[in-house]
N, C-alpha and C positions, 0 to 999 in steps of 0.2 A: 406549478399548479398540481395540487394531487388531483387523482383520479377515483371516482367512487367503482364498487364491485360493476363489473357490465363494461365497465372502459369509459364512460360520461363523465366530463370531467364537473368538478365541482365549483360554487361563486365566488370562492373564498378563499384565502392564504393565511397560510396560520403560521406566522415567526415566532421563534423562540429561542431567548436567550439564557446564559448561564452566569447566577450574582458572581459579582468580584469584588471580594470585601475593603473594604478602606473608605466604600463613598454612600453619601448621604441617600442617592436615589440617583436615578435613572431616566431618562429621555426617547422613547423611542421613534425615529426621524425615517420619511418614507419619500420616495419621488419617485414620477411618472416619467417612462422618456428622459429626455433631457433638462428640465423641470429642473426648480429647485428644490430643496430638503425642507420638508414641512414638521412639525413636532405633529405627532399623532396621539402618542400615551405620554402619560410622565407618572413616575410611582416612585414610593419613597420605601419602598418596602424591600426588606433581601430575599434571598431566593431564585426561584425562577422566572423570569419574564417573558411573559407571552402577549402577544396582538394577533387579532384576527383581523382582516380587509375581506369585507361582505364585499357583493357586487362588481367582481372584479370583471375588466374587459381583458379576453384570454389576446385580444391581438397587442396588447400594450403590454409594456416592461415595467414592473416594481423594482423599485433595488430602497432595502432597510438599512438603517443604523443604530446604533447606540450606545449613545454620552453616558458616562458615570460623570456626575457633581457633585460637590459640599460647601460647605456652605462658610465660608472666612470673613468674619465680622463683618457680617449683614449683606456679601456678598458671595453670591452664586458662581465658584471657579469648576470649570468642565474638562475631562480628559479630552485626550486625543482620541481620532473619530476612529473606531472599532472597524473590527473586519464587517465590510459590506457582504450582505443577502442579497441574491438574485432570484 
């Protein structure tokens, strides 16, 4: 959780990732606790990947991820799952 100026912390988490070239687009996968992995963003774009989680509850735990995929005659194949955010 960042902190704004004053020390009060702020509603929101802002992940962000670094492209790896070779894949079609990208999945960004979030859970609560012990929770499952939910798909949150998905973009087809390269470059940098970013999400923001408005309204976040500071006493619960987020942990990110995220899949690179492409796409092999008509089928969606996905990398292995990426270093987890906390």
């Amino acid at each position: 959780m960042r902190k704004a100026k004053g020390g009060k912390p702020l509603n929101s988490i802002r992940v962000t990732y670094s492209n790896i070239s070779g894949y079609q687009g990208y999945v960004v996968e979030m859970k609560t606790g012990s929770g499952k992995y939910k798909k949150v963003k998905e973009t087809s774009r390269g470059g940098t990947i970013r999400f923001e989680k408005k309204k976040i509850n500071p006493k619960k735990k987020y942990q990110f991820r995220l899949k690179g995929f492409r796409e092999v005659r008509g089928k969606r194949i996905y990398t292995q799952i990426s270093v987890k955010k906390k």
